[in-house]
C-alpha positions as CSV (number, residue, x, y, z in Angstrom):
1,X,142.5,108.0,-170.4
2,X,144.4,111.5,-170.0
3,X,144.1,113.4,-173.0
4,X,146.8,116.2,-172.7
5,X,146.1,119.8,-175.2
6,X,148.2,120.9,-177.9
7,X,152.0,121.2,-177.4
8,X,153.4,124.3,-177.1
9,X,156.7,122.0,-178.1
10,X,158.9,124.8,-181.1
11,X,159.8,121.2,-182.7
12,X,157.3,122.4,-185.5
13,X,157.1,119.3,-187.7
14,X,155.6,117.5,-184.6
15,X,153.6,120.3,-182.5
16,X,151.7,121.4,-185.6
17,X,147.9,120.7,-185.1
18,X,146.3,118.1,-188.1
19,X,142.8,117.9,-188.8
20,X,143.3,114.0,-189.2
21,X,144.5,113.6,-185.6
22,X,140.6,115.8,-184.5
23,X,143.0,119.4,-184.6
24,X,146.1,118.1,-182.1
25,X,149.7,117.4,-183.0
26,X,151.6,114.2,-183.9
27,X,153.5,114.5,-180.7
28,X,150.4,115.1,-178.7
29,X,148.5,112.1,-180.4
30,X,151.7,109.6,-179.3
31,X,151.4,110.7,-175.6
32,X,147.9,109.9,-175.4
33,X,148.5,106.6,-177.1
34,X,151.2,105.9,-174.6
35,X,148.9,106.9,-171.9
36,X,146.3,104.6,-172.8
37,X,148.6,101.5,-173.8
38,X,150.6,101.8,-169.9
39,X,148.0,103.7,-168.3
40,X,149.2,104.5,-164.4
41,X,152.6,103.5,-165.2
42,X,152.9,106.1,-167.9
43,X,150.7,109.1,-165.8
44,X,152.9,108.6,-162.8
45,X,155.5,110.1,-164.3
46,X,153.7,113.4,-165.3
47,X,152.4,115.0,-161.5
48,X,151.4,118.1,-163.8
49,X,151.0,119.6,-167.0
50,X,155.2,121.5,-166.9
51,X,156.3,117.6,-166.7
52,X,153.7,116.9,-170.0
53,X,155.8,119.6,-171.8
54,X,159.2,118.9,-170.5
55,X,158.4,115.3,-172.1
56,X,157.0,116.5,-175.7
57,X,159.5,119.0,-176.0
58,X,162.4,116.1,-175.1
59,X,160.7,113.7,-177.3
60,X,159.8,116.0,-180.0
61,X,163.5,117.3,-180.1
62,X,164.9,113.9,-180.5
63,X,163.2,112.6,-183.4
64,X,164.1,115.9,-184.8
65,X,167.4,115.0,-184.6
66,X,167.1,111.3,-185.1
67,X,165.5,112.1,-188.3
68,X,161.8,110.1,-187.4
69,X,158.8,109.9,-189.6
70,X,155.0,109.5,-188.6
71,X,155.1,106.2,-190.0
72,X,158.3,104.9,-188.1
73,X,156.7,106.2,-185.3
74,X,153.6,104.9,-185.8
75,X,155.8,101.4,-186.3
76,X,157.5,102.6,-182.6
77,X,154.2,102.3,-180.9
78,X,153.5,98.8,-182.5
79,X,156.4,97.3,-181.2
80,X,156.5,98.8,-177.6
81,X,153.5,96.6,-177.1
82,X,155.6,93.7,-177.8
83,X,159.2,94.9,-176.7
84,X,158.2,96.7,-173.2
85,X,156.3,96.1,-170.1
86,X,156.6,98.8,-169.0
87,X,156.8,102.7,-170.5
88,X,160.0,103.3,-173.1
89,X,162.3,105.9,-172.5
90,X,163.0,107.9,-175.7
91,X,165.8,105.8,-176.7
92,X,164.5,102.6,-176.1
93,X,161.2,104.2,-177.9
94,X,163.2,105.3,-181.1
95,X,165.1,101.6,-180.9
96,X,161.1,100.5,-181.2
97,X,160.6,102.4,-184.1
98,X,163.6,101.1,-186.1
99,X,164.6,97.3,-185.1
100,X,166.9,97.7,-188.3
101,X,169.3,99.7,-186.1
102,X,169.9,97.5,-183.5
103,X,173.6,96.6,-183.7
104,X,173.5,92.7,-184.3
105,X,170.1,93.5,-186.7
106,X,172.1,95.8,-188.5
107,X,175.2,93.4,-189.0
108,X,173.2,90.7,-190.1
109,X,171.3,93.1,-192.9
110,X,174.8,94.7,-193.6
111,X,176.5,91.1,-194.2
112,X,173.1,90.3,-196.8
113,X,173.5,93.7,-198.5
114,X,177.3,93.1,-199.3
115,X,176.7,90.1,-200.1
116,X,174.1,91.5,-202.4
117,X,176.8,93.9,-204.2
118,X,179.1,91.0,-205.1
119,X,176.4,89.7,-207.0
120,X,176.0,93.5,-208.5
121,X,172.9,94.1,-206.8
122,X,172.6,97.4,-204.6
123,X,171.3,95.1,-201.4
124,X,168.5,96.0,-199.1
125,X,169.7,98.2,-196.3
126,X,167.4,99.9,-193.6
127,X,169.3,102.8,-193.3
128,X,171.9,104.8,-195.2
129,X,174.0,104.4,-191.8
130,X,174.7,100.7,-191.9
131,X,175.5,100.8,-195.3
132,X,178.5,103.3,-194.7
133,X,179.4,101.2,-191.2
134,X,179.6,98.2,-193.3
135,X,182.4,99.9,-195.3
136,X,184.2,101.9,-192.4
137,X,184.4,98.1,-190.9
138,X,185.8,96.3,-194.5
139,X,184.0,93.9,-196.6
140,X,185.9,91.1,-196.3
141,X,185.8,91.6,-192.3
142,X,182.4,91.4,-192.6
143,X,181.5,88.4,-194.4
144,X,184.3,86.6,-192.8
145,X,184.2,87.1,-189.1
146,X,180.9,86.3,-186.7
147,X,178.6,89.5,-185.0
148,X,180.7,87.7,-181.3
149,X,184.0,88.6,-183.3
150,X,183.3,92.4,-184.8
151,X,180.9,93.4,-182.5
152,X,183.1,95.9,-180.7
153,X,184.0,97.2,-184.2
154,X,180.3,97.2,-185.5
155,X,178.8,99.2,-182.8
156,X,181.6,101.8,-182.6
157,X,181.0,102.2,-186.6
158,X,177.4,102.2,-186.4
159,X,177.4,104.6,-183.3
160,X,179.1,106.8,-185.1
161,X,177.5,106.9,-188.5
162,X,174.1,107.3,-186.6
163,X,175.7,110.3,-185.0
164,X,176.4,111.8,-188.3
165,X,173.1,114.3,-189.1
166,X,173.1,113.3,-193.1
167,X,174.8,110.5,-194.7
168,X,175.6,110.0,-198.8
169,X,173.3,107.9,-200.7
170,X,174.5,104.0,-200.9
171,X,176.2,104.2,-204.5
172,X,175.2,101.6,-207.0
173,X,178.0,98.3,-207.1
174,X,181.1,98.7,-208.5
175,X,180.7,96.3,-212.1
176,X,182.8,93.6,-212.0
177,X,186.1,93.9,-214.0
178,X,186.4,91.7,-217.5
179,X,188.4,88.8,-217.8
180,X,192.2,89.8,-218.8
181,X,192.1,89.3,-222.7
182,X,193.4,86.0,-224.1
183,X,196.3,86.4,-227.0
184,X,195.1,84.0,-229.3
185,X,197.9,83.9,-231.3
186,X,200.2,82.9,-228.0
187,X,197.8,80.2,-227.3
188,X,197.8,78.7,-230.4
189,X,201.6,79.1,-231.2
190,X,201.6,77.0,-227.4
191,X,199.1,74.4,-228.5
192,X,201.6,73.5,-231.7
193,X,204.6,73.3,-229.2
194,X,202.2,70.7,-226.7
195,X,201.1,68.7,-229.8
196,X,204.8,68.8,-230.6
197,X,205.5,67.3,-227.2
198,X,203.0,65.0,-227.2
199,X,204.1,63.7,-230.4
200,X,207.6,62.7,-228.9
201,X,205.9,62.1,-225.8
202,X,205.6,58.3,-227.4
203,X,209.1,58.3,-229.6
204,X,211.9,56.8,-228.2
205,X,213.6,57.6,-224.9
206,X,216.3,60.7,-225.5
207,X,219.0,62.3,-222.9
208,X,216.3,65.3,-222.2
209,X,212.8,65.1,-220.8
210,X,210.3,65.5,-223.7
211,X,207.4,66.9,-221.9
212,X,209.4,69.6,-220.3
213,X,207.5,72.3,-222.0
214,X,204.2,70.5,-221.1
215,X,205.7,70.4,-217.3
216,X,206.1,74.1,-217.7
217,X,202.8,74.9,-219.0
218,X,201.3,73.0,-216.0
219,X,203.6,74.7,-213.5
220,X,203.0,78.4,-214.7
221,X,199.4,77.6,-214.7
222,X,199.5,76.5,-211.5
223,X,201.6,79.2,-209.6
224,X,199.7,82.0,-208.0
225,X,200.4,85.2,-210.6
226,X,202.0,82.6,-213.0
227,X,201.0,83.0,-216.7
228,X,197.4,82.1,-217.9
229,X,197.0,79.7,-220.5
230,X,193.8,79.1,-222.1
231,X,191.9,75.5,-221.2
232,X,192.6,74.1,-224.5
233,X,196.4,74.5,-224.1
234,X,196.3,73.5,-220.4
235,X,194.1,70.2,-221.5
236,X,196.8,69.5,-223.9
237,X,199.7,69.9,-221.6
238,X,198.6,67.3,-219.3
239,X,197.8,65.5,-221.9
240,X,201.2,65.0,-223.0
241,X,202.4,64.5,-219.7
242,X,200.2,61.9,-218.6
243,X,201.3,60.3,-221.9
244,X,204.6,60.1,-221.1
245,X,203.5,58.3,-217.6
246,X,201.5,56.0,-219.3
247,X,204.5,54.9,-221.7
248,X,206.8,54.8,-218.9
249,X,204.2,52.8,-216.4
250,X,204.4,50.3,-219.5
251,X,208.1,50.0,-220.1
């Protein structure tokens, strides 16, 4: 196996020599663990030692800007094994190193991690990025439409939250709002007009409809916006109606 000597690379955080890695750098230690995982397929590309620094200086720069770690890295050369046959190029490389960013990946984890918040949880999200694509692309979008349907609108939000160089910290869930508060003394001034009705509900046939108030109870319950009645009141409303069917199935 080639063994290459210490970069010269000015990407500091992966040029500086570590005594763990026997005194070379982090960017030096991956190319000789590329060379020896492709061998000839990797050294063909690098005729001398200019092309060996053109490449750590590239690579180096780009998970600079990518914002890599050692141990995603270390994660990168893992999965090249399994992903590619032959040598990565650096993009295909840092797609190794984090399988969470892969568009359809990313939707699937972005789809559990707002599912997540509408149970109040914060949701499991492999990078800052998908979270913020997940809103730039809508909630309701997301958990209602298939990767085939947003995935023009998924990638272009993802693309370009990755491009951003820092992104906000995913914000705890919004708590859920409380349940509008129930005026008890409407209620029960409602439940004496429905016990009311259901009283005459089984009196003697008059010129107006005795359950009309129960009718309208059950109809403003029923209309989207309508006024909210508590389940007591309700229960009693169609209990007066279905009263008034009964007696009238019987006549």
């Amino acid at each position: 196996m080639t063994t290459v000597a210490q970069s010269t690379s000015k990407q500091a955080g992966w040029s500086v020599p570590l005594a763990k890695l026997e005194g070379i750098s982090l960017i030096d230690h991956l190319w000789n663990r590329l060379s020896g995982t492709y061998g000839g397929r990797w050294l063909k590309d690098f005729p001398d030692m200019q092309s060996i620094e053109n490449w750590k200086g590239a690579w180096a720069e780009a998970f600079d800007e990518e914002g890599l770690t050692p141990h995603e890295v270390a994660e990168g050369l893992r999965a090249c094994r399994r992903m590619y046959d032959w040598p990565p190029s650096v993009s295909e490389f840092i797609k190794a190193c984090r399988p969470g960013l892969i568009p359809e990946n990313a939707f699937h984890d972005a789809v559990a991690g707002m599912t997540a918040r509408q149970r109040g949880e914060v949701g499991n999200w492999s990078h800052p990025a998908v979270y913020w694509a997940a809103v730039r692309v809508g909630r309701h979008d997301l958990l209602n439409c298939g990767y085939a349907v947003m995935q023009t609108r998924w990638e272009r939000a993802l693309s370009e939250e990755l491009a951003r160089s820092s992104w906000e910290p995913i914000p705890a869930p919004a708590k859920a709002l409380p349940p509008p508060a129930v005026d008890e003394r409407a209620n029960a001034k409602a439940a004496e007009a429905i016990k009311e009705i259901s009283n005459r509900a089984v009196a003697p046939d008059s010129a107006r409809d005795p359950t009309r108030g129960a009718r309208r109870v059950l109809a403003e319950q029923a209309r989207k916006g309508g006024r909210r009645y508590s389940p007591a009141v309700v229960k009693l409303a169609q209990a007066a109606v279905d009263a008034m069917q009964s007696r009238g199935a019987q006549a």
